[in-house]
Structures are given as C-alpha cells and as structure tokens.
N, C-alpha and C positions, 0 to 999 in steps of 0.2 A: 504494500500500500504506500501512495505518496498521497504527501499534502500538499493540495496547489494554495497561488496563492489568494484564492477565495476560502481558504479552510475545510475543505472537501477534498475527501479520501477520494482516490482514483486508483484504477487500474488502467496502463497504459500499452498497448502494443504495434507492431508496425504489420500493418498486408502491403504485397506488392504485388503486381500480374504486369508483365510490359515493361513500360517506363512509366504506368501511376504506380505511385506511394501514398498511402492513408494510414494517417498516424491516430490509432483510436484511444479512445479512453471509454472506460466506462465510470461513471459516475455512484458513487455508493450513496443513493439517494432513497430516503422513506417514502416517498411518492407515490402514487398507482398510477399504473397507465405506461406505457412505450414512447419514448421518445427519445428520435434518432434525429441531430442535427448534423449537418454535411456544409462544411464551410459556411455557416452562418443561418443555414436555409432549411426547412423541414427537408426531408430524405425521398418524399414524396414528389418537393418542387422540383429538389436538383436532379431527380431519375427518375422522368416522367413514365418510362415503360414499366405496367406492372410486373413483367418479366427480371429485371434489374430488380425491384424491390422486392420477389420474393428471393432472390435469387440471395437477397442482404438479410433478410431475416432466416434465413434456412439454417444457419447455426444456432440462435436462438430461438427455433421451433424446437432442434436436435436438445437442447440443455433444457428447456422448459422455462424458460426464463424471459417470458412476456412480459413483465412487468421492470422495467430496467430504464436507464438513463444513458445515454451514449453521445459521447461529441466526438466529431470524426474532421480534422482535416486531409484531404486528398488534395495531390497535384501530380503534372503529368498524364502522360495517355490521352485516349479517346475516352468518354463515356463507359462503354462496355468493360473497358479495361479496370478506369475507376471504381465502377461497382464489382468487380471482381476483387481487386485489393480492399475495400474494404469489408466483402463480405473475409476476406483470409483475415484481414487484422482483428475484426469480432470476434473470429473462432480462438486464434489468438489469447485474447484477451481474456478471453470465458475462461479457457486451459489454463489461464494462469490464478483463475480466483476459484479454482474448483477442478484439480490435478484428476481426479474420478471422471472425468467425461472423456477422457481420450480415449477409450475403445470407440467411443459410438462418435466422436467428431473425425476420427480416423478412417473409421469405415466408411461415410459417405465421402470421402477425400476432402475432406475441408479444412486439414492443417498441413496440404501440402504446398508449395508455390509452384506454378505455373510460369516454368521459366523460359518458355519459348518468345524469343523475340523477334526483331525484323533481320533479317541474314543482311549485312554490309552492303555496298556494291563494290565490283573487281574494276581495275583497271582493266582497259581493253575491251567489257563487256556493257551492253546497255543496262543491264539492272545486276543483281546478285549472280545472275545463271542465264541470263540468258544471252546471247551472243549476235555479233551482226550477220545479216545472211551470207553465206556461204556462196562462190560463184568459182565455179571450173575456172572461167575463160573470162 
C-alpha cells in the first residue's frame, strides 16, 4: 500500500500492449459502486466501444470485485491498444492486493503482456518485408 498525497491508500501497477502504457491505481475507497477514471474522463467517454469496456472490466468480473475505485493514466498506442494495457495493468493491480486470484487471472490470460509490436522497416525495402518488384530485364 502507498499513501498518495491526498491521504488514500492505493495500489498501483503498470499494463502495457504496443506502445500504450497505463499506469493504474486502485483506490482503497469505502464507497459503493465502480468507478473507472481514464485520464480524467469516465472509462465509458474515453472507450466509446462497449467491446473495449468489457474487454476493461473482464479482470474485475474474474476477482469479483465490482465495487472498486480505479484511476488509470494511459498514453501511447491507438485506442485498442490503450484499453488493452489497461485492462493488463487492472489485472495487475488486483494480483497485487489479493496474491489468491492468480490461478483464475492466469487462466483467462490476463496477467500476460502482449508483446507483439510493429516489425521496423529495412533499408532497401518499402515496409518491414516487403520489397520493390522484381524485373528480369
């Protein structure tokens, strides 16, 4: 647990998928109710697709843990990518305030990262792989 400097325990962890990074917190708040902010904004505004928002709360279906507090900055990537690292940095985050949930966060693969990126491009070639056309003559 750390103390921010509002005086609230937090647990803090990093997701990454790409080149986004979302650095979460979960909030140890007595409050009812879910609430997920994302760079200042409900979690709802900033990932208008409800595919992306289930795809954020899917760790916290997996723990049970619907009633929770979470501040998430992300940067970097597209969208997709974004809500991918922060759904990895929730799961994250959860494993660290409750070490018992990693068979079942495991098994759906939600505390692995996703580390496939964009392949460079080569000298000589138009993109990563691919090359100019070829001509005999």
């Amino acid at each position: 647990m750390i103390k921010s400097e509002k005086n609230q325990d937090y647990t803090h962890a990093v997701g990454r998928r790409k080149t986004a990074v979302a650095r979460v917190r979960i909030i140890n708040d007595k409050s009812k109710g879910l609430t997920i902010t994302v760079n200042n904004k409900d979690f709802k505004e900033y990932f208008p697709y409800v595919q992306w928002q289930e795809s954020i709360l899917e760790p916290l279906k997996i723990a049970g843990r619907e009633n929770i507090t979470i501040s998430v900055r992300v940067a970097g990537g597209g969208q997709k990518g974004q809500a991918d690292s922060v759904r990895h940095g929730i799961a994250r985050a959860i494993l660290k305030t409750d070490e018992t949930l990693r068979p079942n966060l495991k098994k759906e693969k939600l505390l692995t990262r996703d580390s496939r990126k964009k392949e460079r491009k080569k000298p000589g070639l138009k993109k990563a792989r691919k090359a100019p056309q070829w001509s005999k003559r």
